[in-house]
PQR file of N, CA, C, O and H, with PARSE charges and radii, in Angstrom:
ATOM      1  N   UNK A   1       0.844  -1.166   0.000 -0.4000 1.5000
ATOM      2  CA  UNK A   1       0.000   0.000   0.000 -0.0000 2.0000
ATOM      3  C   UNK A   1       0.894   1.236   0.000  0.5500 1.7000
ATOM      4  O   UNK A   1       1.860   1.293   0.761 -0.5500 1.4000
ATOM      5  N   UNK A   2       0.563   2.322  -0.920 -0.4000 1.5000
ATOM      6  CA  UNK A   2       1.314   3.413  -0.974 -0.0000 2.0000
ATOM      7  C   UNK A   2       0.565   4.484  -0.252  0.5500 1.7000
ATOM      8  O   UNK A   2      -0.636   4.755  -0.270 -0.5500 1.4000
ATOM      9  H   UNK A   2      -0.222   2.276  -1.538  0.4000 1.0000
ATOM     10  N   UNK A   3       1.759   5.132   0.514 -0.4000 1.5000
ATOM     11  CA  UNK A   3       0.939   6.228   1.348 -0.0000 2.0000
ATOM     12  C   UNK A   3       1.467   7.622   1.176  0.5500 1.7000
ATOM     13  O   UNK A   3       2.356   8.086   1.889 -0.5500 1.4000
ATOM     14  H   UNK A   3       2.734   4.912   0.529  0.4000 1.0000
ATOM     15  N   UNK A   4       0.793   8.361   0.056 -0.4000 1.5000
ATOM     16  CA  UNK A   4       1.482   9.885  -0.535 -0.0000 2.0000
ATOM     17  C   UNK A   4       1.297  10.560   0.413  0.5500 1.7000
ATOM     18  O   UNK A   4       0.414  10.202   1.192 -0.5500 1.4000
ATOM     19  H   UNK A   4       0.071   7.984  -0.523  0.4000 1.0000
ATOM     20  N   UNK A   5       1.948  11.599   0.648 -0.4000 1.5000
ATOM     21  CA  UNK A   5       1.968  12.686   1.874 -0.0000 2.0000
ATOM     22  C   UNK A   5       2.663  13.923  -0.124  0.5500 1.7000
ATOM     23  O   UNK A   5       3.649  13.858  -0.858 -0.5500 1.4000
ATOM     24  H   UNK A   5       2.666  11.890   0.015  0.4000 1.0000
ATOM     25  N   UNK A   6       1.430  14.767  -0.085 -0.4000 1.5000
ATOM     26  CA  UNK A   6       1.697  15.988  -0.626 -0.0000 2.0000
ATOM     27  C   UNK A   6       1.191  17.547  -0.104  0.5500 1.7000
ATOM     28  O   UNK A   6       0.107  17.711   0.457 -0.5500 1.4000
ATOM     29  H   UNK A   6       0.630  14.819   0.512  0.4000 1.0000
ATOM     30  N   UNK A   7       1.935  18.404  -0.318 -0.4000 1.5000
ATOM     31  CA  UNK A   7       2.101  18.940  -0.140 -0.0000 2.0000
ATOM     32  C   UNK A   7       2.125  20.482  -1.131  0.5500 1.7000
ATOM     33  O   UNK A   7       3.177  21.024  -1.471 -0.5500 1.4000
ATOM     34  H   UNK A   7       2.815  18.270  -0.774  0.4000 1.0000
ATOM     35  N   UNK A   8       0.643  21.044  -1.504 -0.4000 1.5000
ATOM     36  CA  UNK A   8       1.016  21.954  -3.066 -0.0000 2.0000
ATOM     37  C   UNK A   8       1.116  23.128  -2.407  0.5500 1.7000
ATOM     38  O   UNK A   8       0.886  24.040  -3.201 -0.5500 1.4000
ATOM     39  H   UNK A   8      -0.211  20.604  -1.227  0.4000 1.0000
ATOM     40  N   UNK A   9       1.455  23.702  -0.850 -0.4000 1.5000
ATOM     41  CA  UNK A   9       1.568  25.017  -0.050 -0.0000 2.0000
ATOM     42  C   UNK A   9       2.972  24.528   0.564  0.5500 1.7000
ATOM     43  O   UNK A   9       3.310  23.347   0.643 -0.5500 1.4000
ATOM     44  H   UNK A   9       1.642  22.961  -0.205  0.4000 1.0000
ATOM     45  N   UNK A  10       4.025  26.055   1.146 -0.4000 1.5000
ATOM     46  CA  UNK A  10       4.857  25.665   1.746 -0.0000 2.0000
ATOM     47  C   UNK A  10       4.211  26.458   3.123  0.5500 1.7000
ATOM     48  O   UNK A  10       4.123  27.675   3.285 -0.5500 1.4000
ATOM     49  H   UNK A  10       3.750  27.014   1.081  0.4000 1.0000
ATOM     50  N   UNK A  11       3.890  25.632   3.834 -0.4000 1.5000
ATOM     51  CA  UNK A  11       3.078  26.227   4.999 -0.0000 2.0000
ATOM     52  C   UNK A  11       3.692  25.742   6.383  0.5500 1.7000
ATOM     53  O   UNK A  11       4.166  24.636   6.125 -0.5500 1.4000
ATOM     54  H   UNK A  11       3.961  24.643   3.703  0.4000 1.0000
ATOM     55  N   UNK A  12       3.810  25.889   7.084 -0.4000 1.5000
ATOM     56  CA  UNK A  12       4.375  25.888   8.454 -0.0000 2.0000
ATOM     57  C   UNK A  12       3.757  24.481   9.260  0.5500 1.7000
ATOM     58  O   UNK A  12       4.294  24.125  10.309 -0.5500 1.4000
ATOM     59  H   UNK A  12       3.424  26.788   7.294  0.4000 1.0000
ATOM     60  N   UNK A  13       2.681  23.775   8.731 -0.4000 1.5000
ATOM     61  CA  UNK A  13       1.851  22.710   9.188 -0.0000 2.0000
ATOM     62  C   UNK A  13       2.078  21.887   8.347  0.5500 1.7000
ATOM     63  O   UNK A  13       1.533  20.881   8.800 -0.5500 1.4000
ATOM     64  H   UNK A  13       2.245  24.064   7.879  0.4000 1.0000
ATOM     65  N   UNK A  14       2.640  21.558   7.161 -0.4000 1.5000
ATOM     66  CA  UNK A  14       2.837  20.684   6.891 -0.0000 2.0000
ATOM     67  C   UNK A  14       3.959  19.888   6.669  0.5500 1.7000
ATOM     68  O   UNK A  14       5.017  20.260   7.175 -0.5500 1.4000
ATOM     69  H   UNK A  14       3.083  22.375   6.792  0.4000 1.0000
ATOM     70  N   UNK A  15       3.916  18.082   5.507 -0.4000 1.5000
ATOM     71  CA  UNK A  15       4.752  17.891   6.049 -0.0000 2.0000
ATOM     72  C   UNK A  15       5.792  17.926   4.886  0.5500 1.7000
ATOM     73  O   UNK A  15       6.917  17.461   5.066 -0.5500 1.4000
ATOM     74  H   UNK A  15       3.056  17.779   5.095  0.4000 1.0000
ATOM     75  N   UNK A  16       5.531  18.314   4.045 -0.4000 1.5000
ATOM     76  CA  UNK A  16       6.777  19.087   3.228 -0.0000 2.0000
ATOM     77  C   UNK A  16       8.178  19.471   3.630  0.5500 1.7000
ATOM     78  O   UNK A  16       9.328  19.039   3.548 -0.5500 1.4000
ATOM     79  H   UNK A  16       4.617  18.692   3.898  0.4000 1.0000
ATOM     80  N   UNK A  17       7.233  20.910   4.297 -0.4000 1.5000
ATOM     81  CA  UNK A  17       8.134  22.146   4.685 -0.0000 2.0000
ATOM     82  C   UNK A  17       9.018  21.551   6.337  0.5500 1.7000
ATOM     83  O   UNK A  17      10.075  21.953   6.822 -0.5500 1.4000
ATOM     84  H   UNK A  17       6.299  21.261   4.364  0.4000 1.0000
ATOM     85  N   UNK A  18       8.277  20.730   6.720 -0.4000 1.5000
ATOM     86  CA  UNK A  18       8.947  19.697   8.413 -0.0000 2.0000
ATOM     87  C   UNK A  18      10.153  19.401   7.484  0.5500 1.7000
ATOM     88  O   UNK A  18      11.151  20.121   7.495 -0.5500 1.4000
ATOM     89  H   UNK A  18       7.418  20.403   6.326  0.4000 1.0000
ATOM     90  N   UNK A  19      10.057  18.563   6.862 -0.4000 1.5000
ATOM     91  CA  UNK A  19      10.495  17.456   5.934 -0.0000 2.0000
ATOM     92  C   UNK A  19      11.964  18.344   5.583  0.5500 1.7000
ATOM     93  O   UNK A  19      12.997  18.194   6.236 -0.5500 1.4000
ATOM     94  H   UNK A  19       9.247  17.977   6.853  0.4000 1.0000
ATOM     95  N   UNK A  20      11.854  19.051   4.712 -0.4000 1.5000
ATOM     96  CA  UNK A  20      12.891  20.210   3.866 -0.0000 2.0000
ATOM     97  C   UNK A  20      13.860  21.382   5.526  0.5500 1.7000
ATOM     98  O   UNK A  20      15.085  21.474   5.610 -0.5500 1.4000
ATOM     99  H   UNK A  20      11.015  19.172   4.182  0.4000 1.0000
ATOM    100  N   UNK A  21      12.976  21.985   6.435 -0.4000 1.5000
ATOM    101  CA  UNK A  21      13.344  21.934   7.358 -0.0000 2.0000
ATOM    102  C   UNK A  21      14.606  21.150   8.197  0.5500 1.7000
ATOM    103  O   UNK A  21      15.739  21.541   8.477 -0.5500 1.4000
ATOM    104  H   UNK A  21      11.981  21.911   6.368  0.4000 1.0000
ATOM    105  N   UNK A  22      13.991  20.038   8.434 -0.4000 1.5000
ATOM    106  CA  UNK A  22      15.056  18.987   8.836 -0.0000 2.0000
ATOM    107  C   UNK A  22      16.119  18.460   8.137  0.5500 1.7000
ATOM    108  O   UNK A  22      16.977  17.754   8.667 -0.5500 1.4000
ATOM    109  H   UNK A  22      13.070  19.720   8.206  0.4000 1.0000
ATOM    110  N   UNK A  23      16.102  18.871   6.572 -0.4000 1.5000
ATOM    111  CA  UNK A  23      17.366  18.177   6.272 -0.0000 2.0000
ATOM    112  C   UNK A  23      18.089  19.721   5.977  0.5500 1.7000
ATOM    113  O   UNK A  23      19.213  19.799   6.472 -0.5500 1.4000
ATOM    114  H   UNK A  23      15.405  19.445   6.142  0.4000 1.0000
ATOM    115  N   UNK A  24      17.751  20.621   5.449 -0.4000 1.5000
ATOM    116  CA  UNK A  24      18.560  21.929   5.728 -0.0000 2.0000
ATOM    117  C   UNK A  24      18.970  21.571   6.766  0.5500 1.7000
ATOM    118  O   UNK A  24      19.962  20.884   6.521 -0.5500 1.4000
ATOM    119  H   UNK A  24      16.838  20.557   5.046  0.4000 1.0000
ATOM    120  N   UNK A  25      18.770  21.631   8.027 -0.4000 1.5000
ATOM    121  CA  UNK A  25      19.187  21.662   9.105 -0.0000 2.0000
ATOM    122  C   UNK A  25      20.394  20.653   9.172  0.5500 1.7000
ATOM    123  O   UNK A  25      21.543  20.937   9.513 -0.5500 1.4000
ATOM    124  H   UNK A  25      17.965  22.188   8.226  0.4000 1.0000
ATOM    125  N   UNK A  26      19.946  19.493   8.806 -0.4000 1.5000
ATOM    126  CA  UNK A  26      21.071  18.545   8.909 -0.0000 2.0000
ATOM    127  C   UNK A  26      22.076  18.269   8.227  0.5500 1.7000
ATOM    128  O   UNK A  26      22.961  17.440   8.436 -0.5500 1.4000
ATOM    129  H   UNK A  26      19.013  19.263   8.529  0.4000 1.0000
ATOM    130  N   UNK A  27      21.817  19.516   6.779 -0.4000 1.5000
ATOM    131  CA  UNK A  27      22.877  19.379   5.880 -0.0000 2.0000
ATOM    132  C   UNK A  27      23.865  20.672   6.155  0.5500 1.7000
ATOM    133  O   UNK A  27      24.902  20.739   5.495 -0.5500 1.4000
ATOM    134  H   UNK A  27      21.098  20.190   6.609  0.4000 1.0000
ATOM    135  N   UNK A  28      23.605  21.550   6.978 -0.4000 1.5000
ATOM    136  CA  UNK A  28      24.465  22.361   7.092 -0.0000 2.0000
ATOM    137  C   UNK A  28      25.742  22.039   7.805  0.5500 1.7000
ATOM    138  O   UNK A  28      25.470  21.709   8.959 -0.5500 1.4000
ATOM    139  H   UNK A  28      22.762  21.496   7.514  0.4000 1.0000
ATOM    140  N   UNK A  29      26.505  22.018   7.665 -0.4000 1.5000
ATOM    141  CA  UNK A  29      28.027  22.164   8.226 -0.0000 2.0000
ATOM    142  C   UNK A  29      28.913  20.256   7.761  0.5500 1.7000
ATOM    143  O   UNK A  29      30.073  19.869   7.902 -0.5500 1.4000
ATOM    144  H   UNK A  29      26.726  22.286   6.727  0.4000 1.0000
ATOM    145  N   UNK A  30      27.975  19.727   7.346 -0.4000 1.5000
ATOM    146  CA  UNK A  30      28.695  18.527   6.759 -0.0000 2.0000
ATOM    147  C   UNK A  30      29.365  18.294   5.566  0.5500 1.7000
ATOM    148  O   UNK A  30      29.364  19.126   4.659 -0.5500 1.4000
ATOM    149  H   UNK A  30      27.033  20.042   7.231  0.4000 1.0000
ATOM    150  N   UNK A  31      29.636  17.789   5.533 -0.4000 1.5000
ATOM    151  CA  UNK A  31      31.341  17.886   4.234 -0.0000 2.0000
ATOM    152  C   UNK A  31      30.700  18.512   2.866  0.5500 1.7000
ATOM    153  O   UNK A  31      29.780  18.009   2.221 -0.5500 1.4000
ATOM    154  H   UNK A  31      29.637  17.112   6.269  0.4000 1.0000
ATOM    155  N   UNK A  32      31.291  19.542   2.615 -0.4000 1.5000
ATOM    156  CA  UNK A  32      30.794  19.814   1.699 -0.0000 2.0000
ATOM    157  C   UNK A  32      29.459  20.674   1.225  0.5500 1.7000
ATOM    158  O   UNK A  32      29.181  20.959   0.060 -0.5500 1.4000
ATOM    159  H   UNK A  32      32.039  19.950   3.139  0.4000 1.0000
ATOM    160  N   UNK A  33      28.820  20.963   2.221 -0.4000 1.5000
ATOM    161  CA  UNK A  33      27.402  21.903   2.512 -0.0000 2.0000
ATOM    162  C   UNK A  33      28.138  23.079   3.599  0.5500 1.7000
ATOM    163  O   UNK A  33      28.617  22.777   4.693 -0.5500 1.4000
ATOM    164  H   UNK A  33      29.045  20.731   3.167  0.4000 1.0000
ATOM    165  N   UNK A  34      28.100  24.502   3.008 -0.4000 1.5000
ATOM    166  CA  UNK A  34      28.303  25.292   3.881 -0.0000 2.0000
ATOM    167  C   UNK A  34      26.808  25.791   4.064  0.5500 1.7000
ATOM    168  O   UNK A  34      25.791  25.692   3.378 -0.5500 1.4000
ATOM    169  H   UNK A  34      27.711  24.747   2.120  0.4000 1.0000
ATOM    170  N   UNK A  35      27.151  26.441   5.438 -0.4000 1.5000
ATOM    171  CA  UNK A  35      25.594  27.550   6.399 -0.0000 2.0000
ATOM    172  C   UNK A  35      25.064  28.152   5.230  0.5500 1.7000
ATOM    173  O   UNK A  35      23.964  27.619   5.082 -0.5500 1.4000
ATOM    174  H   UNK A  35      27.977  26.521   5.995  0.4000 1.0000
ATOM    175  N   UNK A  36      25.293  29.182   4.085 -0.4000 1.5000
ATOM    176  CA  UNK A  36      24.934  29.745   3.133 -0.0000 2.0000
ATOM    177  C   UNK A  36      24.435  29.008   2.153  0.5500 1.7000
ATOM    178  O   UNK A  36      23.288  29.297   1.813 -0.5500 1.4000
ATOM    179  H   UNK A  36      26.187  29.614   4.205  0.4000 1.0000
ATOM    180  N   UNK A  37      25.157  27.822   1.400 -0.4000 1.5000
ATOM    181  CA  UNK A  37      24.487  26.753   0.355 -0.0000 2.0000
ATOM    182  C   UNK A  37      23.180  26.359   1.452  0.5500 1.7000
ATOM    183  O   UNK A  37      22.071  26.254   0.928 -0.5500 1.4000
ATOM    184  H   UNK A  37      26.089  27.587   1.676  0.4000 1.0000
ATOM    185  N   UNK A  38      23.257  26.197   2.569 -0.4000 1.5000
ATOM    186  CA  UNK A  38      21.891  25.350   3.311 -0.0000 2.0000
ATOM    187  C   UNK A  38      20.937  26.217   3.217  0.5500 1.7000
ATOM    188  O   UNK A  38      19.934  25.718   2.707 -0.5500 1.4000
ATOM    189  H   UNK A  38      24.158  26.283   2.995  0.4000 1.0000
ATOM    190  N   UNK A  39      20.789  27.701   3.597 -0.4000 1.5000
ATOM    191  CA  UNK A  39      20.043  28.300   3.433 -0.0000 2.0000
ATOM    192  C   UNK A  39      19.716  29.179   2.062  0.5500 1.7000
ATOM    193  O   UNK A  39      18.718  29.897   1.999 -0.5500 1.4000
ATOM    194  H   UNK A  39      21.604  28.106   4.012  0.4000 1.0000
ATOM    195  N   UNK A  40      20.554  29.060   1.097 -0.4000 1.5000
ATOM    196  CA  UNK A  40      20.224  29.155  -0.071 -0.0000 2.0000
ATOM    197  C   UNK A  40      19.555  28.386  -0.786  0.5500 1.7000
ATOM    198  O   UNK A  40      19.260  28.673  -1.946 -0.5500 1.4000
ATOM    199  H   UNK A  40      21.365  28.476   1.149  0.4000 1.0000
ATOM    200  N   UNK A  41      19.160  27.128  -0.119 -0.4000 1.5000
ATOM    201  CA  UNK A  41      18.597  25.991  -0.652 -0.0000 2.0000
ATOM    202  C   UNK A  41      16.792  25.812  -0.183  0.5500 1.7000
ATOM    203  O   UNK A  41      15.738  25.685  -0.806 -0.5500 1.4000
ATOM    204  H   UNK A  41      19.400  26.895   0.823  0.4000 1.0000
ATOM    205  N   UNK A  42      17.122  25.877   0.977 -0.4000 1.5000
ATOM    206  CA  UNK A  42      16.041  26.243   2.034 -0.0000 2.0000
ATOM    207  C   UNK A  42      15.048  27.605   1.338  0.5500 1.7000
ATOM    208  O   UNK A  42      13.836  27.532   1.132 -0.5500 1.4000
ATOM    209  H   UNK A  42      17.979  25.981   1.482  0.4000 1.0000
ATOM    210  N   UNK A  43      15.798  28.639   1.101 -0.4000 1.5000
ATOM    211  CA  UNK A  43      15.579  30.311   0.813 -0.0000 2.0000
ATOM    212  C   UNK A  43      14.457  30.032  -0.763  0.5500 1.7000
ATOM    213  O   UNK A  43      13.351  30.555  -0.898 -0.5500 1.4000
ATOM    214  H   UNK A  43      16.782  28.698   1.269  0.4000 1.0000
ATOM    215  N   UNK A  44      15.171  29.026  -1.862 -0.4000 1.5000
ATOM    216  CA  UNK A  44      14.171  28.516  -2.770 -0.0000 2.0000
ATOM    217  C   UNK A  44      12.828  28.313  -2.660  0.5500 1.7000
ATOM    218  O   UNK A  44      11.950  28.821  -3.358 -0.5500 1.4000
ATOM    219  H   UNK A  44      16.070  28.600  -1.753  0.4000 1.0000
ATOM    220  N   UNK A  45      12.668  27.339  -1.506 -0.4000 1.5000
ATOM    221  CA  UNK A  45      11.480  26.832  -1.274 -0.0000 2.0000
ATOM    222  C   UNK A  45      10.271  28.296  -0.634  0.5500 1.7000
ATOM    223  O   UNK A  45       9.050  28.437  -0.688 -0.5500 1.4000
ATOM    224  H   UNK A  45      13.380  26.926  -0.939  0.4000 1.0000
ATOM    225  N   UNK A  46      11.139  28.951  -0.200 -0.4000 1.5000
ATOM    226  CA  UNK A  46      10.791  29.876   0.592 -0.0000 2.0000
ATOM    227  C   UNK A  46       9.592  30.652  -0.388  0.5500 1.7000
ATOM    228  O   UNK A  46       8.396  30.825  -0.152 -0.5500 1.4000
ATOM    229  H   UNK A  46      12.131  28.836  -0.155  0.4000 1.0000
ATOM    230  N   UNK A  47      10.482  31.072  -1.670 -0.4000 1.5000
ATOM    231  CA  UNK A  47      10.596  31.872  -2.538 -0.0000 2.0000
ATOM    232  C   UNK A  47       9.614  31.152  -3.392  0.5500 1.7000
ATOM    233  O   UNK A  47       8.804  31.973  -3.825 -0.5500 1.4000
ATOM    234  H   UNK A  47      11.453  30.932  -1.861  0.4000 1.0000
ATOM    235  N   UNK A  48       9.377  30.025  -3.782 -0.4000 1.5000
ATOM    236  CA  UNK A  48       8.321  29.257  -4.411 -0.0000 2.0000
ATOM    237  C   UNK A  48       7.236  29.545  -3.706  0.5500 1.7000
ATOM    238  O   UNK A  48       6.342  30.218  -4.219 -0.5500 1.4000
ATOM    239  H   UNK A  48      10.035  29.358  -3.431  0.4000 1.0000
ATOM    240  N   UNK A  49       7.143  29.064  -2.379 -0.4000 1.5000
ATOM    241  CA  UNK A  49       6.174  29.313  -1.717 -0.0000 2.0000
ATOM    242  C   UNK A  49       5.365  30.437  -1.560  0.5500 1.7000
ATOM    243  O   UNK A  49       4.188  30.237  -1.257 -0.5500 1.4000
ATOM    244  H   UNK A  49       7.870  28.517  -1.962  0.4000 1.0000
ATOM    245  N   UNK A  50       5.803  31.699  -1.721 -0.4000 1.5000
ATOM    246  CA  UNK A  50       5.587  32.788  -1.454 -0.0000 2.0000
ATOM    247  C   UNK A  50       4.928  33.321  -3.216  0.5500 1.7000
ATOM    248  O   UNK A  50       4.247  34.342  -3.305 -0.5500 1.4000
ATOM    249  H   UNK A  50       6.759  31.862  -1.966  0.4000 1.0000
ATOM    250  N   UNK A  51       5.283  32.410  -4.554 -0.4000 1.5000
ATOM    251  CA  UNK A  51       4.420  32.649  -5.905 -0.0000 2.0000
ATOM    252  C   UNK A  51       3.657  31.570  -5.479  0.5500 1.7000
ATOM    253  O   UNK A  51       2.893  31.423  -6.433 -0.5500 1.4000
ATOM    254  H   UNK A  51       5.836  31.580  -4.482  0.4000 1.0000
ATOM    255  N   UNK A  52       3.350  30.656  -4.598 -0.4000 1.5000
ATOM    256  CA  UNK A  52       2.512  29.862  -5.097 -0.0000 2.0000
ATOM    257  C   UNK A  52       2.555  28.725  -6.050  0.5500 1.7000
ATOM    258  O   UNK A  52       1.687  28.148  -6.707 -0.5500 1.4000
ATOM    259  H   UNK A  52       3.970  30.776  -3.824  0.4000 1.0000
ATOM    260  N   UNK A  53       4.048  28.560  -5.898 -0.4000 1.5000
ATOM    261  CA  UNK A  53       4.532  27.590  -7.106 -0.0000 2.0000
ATOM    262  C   UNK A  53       5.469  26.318  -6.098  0.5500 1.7000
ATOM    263  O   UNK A  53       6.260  25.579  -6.684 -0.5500 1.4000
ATOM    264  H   UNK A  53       4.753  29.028  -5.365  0.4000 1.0000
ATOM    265  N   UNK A  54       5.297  26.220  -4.858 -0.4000 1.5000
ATOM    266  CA  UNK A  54       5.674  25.085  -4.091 -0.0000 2.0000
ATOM    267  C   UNK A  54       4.885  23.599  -4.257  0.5500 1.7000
ATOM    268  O   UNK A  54       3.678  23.439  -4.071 -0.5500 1.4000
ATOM    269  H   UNK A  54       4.654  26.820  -4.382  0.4000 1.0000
ATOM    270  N   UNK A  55       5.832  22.566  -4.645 -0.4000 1.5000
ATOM    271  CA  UNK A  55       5.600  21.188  -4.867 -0.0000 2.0000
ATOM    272  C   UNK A  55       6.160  20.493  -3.637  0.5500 1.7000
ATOM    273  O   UNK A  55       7.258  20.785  -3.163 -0.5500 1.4000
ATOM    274  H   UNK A  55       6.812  22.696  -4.796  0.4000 1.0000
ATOM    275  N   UNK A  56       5.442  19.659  -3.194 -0.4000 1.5000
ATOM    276  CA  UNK A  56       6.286  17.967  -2.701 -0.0000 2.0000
ATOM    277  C   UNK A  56       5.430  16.978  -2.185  0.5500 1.7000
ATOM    278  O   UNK A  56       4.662  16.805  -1.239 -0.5500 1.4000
ATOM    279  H   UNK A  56       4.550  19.422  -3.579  0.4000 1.0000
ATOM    280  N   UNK A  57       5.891  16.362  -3.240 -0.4000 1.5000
ATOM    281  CA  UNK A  57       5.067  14.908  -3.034 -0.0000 2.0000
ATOM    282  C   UNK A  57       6.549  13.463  -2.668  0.5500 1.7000
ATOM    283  O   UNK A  57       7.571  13.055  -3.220 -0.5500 1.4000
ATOM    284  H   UNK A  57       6.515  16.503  -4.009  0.4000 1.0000
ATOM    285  N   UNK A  58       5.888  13.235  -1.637 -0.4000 1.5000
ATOM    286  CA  UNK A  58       6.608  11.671  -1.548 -0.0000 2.0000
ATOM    287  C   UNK A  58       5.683  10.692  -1.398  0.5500 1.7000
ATOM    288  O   UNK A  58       4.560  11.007  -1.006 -0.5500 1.4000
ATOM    289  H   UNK A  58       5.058  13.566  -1.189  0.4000 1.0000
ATOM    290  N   UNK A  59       5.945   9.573  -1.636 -0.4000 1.5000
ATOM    291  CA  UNK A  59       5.072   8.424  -1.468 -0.0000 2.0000
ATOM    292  C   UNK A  59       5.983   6.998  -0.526  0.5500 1.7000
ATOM    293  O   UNK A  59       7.010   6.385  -0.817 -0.5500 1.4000
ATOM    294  H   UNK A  59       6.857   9.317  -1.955  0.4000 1.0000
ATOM    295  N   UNK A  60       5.047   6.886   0.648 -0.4000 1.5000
ATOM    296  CA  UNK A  60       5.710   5.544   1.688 -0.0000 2.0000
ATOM    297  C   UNK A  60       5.181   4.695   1.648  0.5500 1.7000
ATOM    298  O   UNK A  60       3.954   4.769   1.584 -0.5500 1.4000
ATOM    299  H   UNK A  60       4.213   7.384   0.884  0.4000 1.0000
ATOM    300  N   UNK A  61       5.685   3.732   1.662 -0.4000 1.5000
ATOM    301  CA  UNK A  61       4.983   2.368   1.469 -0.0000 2.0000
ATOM    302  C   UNK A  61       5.173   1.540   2.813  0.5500 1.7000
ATOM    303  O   UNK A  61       6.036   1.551   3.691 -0.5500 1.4000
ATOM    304  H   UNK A  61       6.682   3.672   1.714  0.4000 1.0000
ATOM    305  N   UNK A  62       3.778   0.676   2.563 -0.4000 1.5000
ATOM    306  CA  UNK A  62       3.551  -0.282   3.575 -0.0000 2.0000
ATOM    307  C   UNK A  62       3.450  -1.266   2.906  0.5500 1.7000
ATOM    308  O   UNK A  62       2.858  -1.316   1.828 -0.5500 1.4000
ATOM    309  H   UNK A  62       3.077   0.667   1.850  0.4000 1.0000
ATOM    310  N   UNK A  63       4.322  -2.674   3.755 -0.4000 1.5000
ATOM    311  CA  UNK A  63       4.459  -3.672   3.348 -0.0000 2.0000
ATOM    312  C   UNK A  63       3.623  -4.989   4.545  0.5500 1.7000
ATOM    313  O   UNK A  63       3.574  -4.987   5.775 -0.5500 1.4000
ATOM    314  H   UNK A  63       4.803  -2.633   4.631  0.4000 1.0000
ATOM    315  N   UNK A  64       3.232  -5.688   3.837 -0.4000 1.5000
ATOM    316  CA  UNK A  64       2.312  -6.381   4.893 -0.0000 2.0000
ATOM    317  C   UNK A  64       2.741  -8.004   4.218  0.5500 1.7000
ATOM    318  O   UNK A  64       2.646  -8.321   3.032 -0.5500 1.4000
ATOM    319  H   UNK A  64       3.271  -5.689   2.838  0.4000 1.0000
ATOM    320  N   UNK A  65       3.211  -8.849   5.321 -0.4000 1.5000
ATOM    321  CA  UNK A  65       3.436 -10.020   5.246 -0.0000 2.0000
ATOM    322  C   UNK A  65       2.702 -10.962   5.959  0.5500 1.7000
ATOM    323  O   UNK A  65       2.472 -10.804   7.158 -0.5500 1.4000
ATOM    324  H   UNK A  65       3.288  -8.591   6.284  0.4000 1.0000
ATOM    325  N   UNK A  66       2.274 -12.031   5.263 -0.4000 1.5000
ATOM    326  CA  UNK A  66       1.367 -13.275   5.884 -0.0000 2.0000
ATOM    327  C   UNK A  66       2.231 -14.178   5.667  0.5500 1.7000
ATOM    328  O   UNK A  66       2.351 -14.615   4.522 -0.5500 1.4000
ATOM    329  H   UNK A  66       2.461 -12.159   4.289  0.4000 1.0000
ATOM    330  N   UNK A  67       3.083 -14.696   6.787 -0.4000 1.5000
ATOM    331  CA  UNK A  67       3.164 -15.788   7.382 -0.0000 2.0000
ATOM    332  C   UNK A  67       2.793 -17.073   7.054  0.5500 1.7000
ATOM    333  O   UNK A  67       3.797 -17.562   7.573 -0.5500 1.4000
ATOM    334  H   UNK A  67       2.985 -14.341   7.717  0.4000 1.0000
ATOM    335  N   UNK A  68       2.389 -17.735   6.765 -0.4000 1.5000
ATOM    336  CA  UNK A  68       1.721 -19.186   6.531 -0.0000 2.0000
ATOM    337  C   UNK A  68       2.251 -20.132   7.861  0.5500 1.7000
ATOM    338  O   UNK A  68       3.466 -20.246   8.024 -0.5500 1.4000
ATOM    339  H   UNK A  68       1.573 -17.338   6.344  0.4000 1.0000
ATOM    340  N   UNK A  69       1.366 -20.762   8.741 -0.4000 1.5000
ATOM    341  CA  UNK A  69       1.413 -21.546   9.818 -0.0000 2.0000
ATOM    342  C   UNK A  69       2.375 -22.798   9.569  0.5500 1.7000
ATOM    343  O   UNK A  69       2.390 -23.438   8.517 -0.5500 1.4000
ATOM    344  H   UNK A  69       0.379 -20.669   8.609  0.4000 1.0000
ATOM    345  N   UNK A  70       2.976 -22.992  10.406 -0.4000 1.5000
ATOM    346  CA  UNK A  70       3.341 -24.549  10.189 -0.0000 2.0000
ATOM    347  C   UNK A  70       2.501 -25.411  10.406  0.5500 1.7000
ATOM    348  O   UNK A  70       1.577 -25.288  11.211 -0.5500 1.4000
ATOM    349  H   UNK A  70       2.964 -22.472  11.261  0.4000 1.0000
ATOM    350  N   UNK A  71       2.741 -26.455   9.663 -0.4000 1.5000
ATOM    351  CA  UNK A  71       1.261 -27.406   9.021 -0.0000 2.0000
ATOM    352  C   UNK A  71       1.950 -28.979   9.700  0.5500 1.7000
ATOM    353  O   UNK A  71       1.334 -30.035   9.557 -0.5500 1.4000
ATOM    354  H   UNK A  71       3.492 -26.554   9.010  0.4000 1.0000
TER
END
């Protein structure tokens, strides 16, 4: 079963902007990502958001297994 989480606002409640949030956050200062590229990256979404032109869609999946009894 696929479970989409989208997102067509960059709004403060959803889970997009959580989503994009947390990895700015976690990409700043690691090899190769400086404070400025993170928030220049971040600053995009910002900037989409603000025309009304913010996307994100992911899709999670659930996997469900049946067992079969020993017989």
């Amino acid at each position: 079963m696929a479970i989409s989480m989208f997102n067509p606002e960059f709004e403060d409640n959803t889970f997009g902007k959580g989503m994009l949030t947390m990895m700015a956050s976690f990409a700043r200062g690691r090899k190769a990502v400086t404070q400025s590229e993170a928030d220049a990256w971040f600053a995009e979404f910002v900037a989409l958001g603000k025309k009304s032109k913010f996307f994100f869609s992911i899709n999670r999946y659930l996997f469900v297994v049946d067992k079969p009894s020993a017989a």
